[in-house]
C-alpha positions as CSV (number, residue, x, y, z in Angstrom):
1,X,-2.0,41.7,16.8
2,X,-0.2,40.6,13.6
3,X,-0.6,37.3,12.9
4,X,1.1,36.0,9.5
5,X,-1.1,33.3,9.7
6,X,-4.3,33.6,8.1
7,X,-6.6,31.0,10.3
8,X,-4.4,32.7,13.5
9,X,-5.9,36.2,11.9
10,X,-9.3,34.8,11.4
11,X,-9.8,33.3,14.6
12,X,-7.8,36.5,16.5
13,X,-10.7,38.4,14.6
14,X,-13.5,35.9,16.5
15,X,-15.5,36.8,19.8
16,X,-14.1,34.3,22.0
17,X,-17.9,33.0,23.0
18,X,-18.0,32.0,18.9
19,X,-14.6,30.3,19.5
20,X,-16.5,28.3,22.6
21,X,-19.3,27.7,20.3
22,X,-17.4,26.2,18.1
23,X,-15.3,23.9,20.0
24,X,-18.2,22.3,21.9
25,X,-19.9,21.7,18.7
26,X,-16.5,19.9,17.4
27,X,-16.4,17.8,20.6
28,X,-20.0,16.8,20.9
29,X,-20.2,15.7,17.2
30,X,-20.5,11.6,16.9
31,X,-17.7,9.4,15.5
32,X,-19.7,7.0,12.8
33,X,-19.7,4.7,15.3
34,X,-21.5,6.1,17.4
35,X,-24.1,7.7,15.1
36,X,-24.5,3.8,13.7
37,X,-25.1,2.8,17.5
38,X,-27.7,6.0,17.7
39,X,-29.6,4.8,14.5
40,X,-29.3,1.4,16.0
41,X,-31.5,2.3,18.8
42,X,-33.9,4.9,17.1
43,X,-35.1,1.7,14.8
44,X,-35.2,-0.6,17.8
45,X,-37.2,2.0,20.3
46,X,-39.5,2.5,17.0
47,X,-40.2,-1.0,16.7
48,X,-40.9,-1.6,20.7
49,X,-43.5,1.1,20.7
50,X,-45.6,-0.3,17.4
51,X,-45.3,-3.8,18.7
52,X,-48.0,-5.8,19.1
53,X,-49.5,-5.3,22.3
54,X,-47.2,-2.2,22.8
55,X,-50.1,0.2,25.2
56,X,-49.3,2.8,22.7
57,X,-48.6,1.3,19.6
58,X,-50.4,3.4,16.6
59,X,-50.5,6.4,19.2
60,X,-46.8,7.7,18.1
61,X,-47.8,9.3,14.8
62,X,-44.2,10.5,14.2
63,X,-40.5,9.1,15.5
64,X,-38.4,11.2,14.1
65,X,-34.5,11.1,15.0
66,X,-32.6,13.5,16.6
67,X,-29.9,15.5,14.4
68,X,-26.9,13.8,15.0
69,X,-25.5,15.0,11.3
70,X,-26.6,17.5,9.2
71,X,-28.7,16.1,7.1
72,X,-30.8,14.5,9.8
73,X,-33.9,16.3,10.9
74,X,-35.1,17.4,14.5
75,X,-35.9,15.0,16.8
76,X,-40.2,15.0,17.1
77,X,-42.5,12.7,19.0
78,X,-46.3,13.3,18.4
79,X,-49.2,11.4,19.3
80,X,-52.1,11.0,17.0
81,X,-55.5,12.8,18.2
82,X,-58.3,10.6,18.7
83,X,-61.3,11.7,18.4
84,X,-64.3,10.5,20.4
85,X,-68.1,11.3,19.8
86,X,-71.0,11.5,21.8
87,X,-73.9,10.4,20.8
């Protein structure tokens, strides 16, 4: 096909499962609103399980959010090890 314009050639050029790719990743990104309201809750659900009391507070070694932009990092829940002995 001859396009004349160059985004219409590039994307003409694209296997249509890239083109599906890349729309569901434009319309599951968060408006900064929403990321805000994410953060929101990743700092309260951090602070509910290390409250005092909290049945597993100093059990959740890491809280890590979820990518919701770029720069964030993987989302990762461990649980510290404990070791017992026997004596």
């Amino acid at each position: 096909m001859n396009y004349s314009d160059r985004y219409l050639r590039q994307i003409a050029s694209l296997a249509p499962v890239d083109v599906m790719l890349a729309d569901v990743a434009i319309r599951i990104q968060l408006s900064p609103t929403d990321y805000q309201h994410a953060i929101d809750h990743y700092h309260a659900i951090n602070e509910w399980l290390e409250r005092e009391g909290s049945p597993v507070a100093g059990l959740v070694r890491n809280f890590i959010r979820r990518a919701a932009s770029p720069s964030a990092r993987p989302s990762r829940v461990t649980r510290a090890t404990t070791s017992s002995t026997s004596t």
